[in-house]
N, C-alpha and C positions, 0 to 999 in steps of 0.2 A: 640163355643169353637174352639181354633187355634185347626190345624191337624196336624200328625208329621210331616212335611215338616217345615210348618210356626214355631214351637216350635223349631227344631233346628236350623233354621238359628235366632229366636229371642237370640238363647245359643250362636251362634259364634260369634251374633256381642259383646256380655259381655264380652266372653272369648277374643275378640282381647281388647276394654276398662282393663279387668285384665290385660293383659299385658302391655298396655301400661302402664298403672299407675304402675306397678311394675317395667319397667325398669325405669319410672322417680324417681320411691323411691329408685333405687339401683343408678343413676347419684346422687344424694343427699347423699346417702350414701357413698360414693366415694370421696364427697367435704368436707364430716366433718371428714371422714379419712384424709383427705391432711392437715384440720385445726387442728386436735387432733394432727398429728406427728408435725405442725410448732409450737403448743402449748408445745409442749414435755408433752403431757396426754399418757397416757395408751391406744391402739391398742383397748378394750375392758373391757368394764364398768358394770360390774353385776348387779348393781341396776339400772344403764337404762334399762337393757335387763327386769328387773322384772316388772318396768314400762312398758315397750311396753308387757309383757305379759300378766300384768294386763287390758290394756286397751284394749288391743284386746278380753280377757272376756268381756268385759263391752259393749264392740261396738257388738260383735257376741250375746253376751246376750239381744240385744236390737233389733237385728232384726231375732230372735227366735235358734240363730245356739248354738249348745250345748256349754258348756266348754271342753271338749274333743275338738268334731272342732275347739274352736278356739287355743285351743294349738299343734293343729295338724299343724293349718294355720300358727301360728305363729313360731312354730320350721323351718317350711319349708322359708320363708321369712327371720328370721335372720341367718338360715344356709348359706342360701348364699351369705346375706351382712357381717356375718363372715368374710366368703373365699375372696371377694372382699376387703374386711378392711386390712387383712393378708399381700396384695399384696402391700401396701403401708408402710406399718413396718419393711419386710424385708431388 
């Protein structure tokens, strides 16, 4: 069995992978903002947002994380592609 040393540097290099992959889904997020306003759509879409929060039960369900977690994960993630959405509407 790893020891705490090995066990938290195996948690930073995820933690840098999490972020990365999150600022590339907030760059994506960012582009279908510029294409929703050249679209003239709506800043923000309810039944996408239920979709991404359905599917994030189903993905966090699959690899044992509660329903709570994943809507904890998932509030946190669309909060901030919210705020970044916003910034393209005003």
């Amino acid at each position: 069995m790893a020891d705490t040393d090995e066990l938290r540097s195996m948690i930073e290099e995820i933690d840098q992978t999490i972020i990365e992959n999150i600022a590339t889904r907030m760059e994506i997020a960012d582009k279908l903002a510029e294409a929703k306003k050249k679209e003239g759509k709506l800043a923000w879409d309810e039944s996408k947002e239920l979709e991404v929060i359905n599917r994030y039960h189903e993905l966090c369900e699959e690899v044992g994380l509660t329903e709570e977690e994943a809507r904890r994960i998932a509030d946190v993630i669309l909060h901030i592609s919210k705020e970044r959405q916003r910034h393209y509407f005003r």
